[in-house]
FIKOLZA-1660 file (N, C-alpha, C; in steps of 0.1 Angstrom, whole numbers, plus 5000, padded with zeros to 4 digits):
% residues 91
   i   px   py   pz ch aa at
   1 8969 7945 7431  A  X  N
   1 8962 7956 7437  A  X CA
   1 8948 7952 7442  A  X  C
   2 8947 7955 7455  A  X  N
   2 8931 7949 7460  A  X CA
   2 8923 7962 7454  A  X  C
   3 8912 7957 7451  A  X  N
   3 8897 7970 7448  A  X CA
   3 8887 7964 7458  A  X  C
   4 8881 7969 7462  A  X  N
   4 8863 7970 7465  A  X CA
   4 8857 7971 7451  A  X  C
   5 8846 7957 7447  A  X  N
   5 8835 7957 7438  A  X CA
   5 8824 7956 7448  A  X  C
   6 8814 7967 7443  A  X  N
   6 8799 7967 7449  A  X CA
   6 8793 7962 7442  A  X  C
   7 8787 7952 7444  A  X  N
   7 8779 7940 7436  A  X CA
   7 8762 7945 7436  A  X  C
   8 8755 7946 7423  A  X  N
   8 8744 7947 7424  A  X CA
   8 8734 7934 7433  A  X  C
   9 8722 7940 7438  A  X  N
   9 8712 7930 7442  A  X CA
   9 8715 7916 7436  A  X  C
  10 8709 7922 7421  A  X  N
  10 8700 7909 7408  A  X CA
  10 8714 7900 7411  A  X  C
  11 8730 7907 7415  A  X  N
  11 8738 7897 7414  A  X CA
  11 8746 7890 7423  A  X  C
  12 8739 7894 7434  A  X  N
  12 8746 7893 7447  A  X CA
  12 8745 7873 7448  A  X  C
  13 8733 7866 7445  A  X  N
  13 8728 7855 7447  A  X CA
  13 8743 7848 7446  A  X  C
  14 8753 7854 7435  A  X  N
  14 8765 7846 7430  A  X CA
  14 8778 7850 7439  A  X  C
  15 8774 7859 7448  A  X  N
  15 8782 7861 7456  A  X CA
  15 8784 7859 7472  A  X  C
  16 8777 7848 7470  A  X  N
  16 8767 7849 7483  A  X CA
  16 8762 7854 7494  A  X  C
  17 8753 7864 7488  A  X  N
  17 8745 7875 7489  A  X CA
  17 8753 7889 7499  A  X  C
  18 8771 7888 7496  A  X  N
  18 8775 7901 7496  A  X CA
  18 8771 7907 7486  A  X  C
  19 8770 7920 7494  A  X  N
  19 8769 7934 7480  A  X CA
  19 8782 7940 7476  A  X  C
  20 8794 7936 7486  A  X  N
  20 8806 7942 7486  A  X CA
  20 8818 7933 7485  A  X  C
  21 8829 7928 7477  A  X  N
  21 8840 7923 7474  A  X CA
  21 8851 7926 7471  A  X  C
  22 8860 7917 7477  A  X  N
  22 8876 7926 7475  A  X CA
  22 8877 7914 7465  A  X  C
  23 8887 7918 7453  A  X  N
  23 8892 7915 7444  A  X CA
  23 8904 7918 7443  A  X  C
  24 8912 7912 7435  A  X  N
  24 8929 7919 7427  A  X CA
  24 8922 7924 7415  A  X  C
  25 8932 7936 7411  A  X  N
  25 8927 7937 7391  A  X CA
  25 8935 7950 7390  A  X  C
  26 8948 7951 7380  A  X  N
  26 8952 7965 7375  A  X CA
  26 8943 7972 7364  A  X  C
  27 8938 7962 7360  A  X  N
  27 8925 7973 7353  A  X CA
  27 8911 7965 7357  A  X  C
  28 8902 7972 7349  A  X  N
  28 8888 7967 7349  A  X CA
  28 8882 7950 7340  A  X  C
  29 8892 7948 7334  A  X  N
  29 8893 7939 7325  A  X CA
  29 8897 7925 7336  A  X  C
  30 8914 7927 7343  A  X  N
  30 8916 7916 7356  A  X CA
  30 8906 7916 7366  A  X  C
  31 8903 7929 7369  A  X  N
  31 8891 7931 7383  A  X CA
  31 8878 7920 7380  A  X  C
  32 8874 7919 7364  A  X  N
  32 8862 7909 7362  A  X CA
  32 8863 7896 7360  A  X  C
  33 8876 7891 7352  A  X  N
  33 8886 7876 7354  A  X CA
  33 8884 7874 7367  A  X  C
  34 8886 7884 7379  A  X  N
  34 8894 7880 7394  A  X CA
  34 8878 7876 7398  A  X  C
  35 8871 7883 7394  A  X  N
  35 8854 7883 7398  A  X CA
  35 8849 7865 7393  A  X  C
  36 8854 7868 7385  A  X  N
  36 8848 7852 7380  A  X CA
  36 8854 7839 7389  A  X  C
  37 8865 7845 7392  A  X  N
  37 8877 7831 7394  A  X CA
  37 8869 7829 7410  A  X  C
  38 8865 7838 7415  A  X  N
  38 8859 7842 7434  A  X CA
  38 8845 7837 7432  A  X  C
  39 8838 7842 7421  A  X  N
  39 8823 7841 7422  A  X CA
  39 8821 7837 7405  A  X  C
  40 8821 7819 7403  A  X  N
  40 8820 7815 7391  A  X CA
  40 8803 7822 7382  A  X  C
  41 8800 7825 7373  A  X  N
  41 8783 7831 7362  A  X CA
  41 8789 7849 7368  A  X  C
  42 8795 7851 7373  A  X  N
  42 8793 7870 7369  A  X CA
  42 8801 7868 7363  A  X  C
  43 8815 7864 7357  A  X  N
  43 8819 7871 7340  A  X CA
  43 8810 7870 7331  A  X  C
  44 8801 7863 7330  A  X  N
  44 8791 7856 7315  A  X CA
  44 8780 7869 7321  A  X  C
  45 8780 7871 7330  A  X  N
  45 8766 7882 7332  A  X CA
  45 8769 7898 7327  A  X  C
  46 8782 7894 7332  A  X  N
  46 8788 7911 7325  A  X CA
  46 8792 7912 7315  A  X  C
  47 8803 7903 7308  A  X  N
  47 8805 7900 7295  A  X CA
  47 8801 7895 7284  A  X  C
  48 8798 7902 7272  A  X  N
  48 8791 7893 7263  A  X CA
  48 8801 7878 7256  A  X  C
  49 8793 7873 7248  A  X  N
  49 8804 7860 7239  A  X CA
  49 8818 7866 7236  A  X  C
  50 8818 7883 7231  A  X  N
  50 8830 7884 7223  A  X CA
  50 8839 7892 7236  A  X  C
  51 8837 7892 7246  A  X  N
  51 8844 7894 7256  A  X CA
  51 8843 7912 7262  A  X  C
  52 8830 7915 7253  A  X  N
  52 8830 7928 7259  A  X CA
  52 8818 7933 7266  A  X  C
  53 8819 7943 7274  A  X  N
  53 8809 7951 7283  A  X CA
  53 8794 7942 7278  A  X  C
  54 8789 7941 7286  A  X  N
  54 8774 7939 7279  A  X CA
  54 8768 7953 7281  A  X  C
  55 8760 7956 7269  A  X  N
  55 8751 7967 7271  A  X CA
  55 8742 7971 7283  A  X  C
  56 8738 7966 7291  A  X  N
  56 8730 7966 7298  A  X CA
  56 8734 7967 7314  A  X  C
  57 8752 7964 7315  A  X  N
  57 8761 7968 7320  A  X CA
  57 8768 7981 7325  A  X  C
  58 8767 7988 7338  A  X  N
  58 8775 8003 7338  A  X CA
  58 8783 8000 7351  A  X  C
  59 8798 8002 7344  A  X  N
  59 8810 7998 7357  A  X CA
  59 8813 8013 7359  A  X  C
  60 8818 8012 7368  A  X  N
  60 8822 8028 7375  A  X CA
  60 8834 8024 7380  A  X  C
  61 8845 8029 7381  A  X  N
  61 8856 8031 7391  A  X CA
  61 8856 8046 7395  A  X  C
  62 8857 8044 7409  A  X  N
  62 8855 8058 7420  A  X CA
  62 8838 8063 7409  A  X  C
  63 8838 8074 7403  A  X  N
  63 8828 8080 7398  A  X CA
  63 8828 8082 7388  A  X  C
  64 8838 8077 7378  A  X  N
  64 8840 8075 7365  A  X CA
  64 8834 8064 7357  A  X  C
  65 8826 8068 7347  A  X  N
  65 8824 8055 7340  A  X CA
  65 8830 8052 7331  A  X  C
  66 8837 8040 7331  A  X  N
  66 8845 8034 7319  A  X CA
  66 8842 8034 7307  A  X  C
  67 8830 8036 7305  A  X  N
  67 8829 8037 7287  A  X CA
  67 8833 8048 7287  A  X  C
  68 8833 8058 7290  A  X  N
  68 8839 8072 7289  A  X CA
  68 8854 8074 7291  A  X  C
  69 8858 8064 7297  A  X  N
  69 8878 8059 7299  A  X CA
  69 8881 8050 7288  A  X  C
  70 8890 8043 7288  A  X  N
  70 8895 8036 7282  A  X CA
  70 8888 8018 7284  A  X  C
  71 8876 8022 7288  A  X  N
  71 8867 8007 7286  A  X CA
  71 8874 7996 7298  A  X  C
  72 8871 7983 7294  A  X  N
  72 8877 7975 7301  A  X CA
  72 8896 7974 7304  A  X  C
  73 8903 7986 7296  A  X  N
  73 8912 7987 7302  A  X CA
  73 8916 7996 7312  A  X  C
  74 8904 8003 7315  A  X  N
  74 8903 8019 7330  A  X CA
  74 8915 8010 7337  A  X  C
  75 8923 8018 7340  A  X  N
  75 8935 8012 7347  A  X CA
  75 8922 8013 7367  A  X  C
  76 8925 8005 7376  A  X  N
  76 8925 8003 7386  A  X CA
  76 8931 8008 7398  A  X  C
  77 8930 8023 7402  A  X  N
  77 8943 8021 7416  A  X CA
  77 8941 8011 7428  A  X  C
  78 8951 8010 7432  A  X  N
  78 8951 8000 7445  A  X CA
  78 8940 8008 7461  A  X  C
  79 8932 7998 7461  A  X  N
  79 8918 8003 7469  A  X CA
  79 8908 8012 7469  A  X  C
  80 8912 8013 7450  A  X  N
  80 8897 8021 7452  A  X CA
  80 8883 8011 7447  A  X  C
  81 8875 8019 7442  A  X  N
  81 8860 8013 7447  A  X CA
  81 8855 8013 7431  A  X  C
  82 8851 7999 7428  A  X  N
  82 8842 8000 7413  A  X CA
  82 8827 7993 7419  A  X  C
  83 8819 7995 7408  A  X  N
  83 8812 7997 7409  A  X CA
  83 8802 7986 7399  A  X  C
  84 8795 7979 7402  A  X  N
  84 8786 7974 7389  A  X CA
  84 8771 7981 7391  A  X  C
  85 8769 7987 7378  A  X  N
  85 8752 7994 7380  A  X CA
  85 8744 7985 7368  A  X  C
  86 8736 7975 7369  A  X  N
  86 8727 7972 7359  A  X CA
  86 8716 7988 7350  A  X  C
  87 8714 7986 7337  A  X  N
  87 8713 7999 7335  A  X CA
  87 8696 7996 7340  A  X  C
  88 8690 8008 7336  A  X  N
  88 8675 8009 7341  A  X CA
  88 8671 8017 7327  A  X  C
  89 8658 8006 7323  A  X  N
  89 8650 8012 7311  A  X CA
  89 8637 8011 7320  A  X  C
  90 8626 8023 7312  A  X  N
  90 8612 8022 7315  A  X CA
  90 8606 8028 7302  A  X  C
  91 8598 8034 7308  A  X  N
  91 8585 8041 7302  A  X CA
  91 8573 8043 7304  A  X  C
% end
């Protein structure tokens, strides 16, 4: 199943300098394997050592955020649109 990934700025450098990518992935888990295999340093940017979300990380498929689904297994429909949001801290 093809998806659209919208690539943040900070990560586009590794994509070279698309913001937008088609991928394969039945879930959110293949979608980031397929990301790595296309554009080698974004699994390790999104993923931590033990293979999960990094904190600092917010995936969306369509307008859902996956920590709120079933995590890296959010099943994927065929062409829709995920999302990577780096989170934003201030003060």
């Amino acid at each position: 199943m093809s998806v659209s990934v919208r690539i943040p700025t900070t990560l586009r450098p590794l994509t070279g300098g698309r913001a937008e990518v088609e991928v394969e992935g039945a879930d959110v888990r293949d979608v980031i394997r397929n990301l790595e295999s296309a554009h080698p340093g974004l699994g390790a940017r999104l993923l931590d050592e033990d293979g999960n979300l990094r904190k600092f990380v917010n995936v969306f498929v369509a307008d859902d955020d996956i920590r709120f689904l079933d995590g890296l297994d959010t099943k994927v429909p065929d062409g829709a649109e995920v999302s990577i949001i780096p989170a934003v801290a201030g003060g």
